[in-house]
Structures are given as C-alpha cells and as structure tokens.
N, C-alpha and C positions, 0 to 999 in steps of 0.2 A: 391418551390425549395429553398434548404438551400446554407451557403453560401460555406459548403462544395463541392456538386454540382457545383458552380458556380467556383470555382478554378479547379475544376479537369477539366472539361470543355472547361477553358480557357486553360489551360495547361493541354496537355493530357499524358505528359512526367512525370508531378506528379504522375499519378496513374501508371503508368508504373513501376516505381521505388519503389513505394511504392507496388507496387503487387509484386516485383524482395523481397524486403528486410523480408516482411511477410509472404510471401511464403516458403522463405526460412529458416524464425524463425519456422514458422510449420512445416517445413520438421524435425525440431529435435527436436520435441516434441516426447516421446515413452509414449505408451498405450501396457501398459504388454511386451513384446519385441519387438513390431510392431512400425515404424516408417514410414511414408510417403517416405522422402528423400526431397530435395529440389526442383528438377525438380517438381514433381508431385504436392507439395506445391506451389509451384511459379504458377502453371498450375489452383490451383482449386480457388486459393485467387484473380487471373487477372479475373475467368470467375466471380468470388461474385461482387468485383468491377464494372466489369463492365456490370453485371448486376442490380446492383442497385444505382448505377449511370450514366449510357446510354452513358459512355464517349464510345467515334467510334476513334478507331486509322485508321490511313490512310492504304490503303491495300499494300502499298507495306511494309512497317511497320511491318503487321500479317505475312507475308509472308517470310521475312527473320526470324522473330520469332520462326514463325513455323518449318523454317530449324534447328534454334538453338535448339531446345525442341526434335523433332527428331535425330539430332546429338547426341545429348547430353544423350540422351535415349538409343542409338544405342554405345554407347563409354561406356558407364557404365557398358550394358550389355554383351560388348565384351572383359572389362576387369572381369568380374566374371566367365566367361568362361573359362575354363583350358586347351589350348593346348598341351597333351603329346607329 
C-alpha cells in the first residue's frame, strides 16, 4: 500500500473532492465535438478511484450522492428539452 492509499483511506473526503474536481476537468475535455459534460465525468473518475484505491464511502454518503447525480442528470436533460 502506497502512501497515496493511505491518505485517501484516512480521509475518504479527499478522494470525494478530488473525484468532484477531475471529473469535472474531464468533462471539458472535447474529442472531435464530443464531450462527456461533468456529471458523467465526476461519475467515471469517483468509480477509477475508487476502484483502484478500495476507499468505501459510508452509504448514506452514496446515497444522497446518488440523488445528486440523478438530479443533476434529470435538470440538464429537462433544460435541453424545448417546450412549445
């Protein structure tokens, strides 16, 4: 175990923040006129994290998360929507 590991571990709000902040640097990254957006960024960088450093957020934690990520999915998509 590095000592990377070992701070995220202790502190599971580091990787949180840091999955919030690069997630959403790669959401506006474009490849040809394609961009992720930052939701879905923030979404794939927390699952890398925390898959290769085993940090476990407490479930009620994922949980209101989850509602945000859904919200947040659900808002985007219902402002690109055009009501005549």
């Amino acid at each position: 175990m590095n000592l990377f590991d070992l701070i995220l571990k202790a502190a599971p709000e580091i990787a949180l923040f840091a999955a919030l902040a690069l997630g959403h640097a790669l959401g506006r990254v474009k490849v040809g006129g394609f961009s992720l957006g930052g939701v879905a960024g923030s979404l794939i960088v927390a699952l890398v994290i925390g898959q290769l450093t085993g940090v476990v957020m407490p479930e009620a934690l994922k949980t209101v998360f989850f509602a945000l990520f859904i919200y947040s999915v659900g808002s985007r998509a219902g402002r690109n929507s055009s009501a005549d």
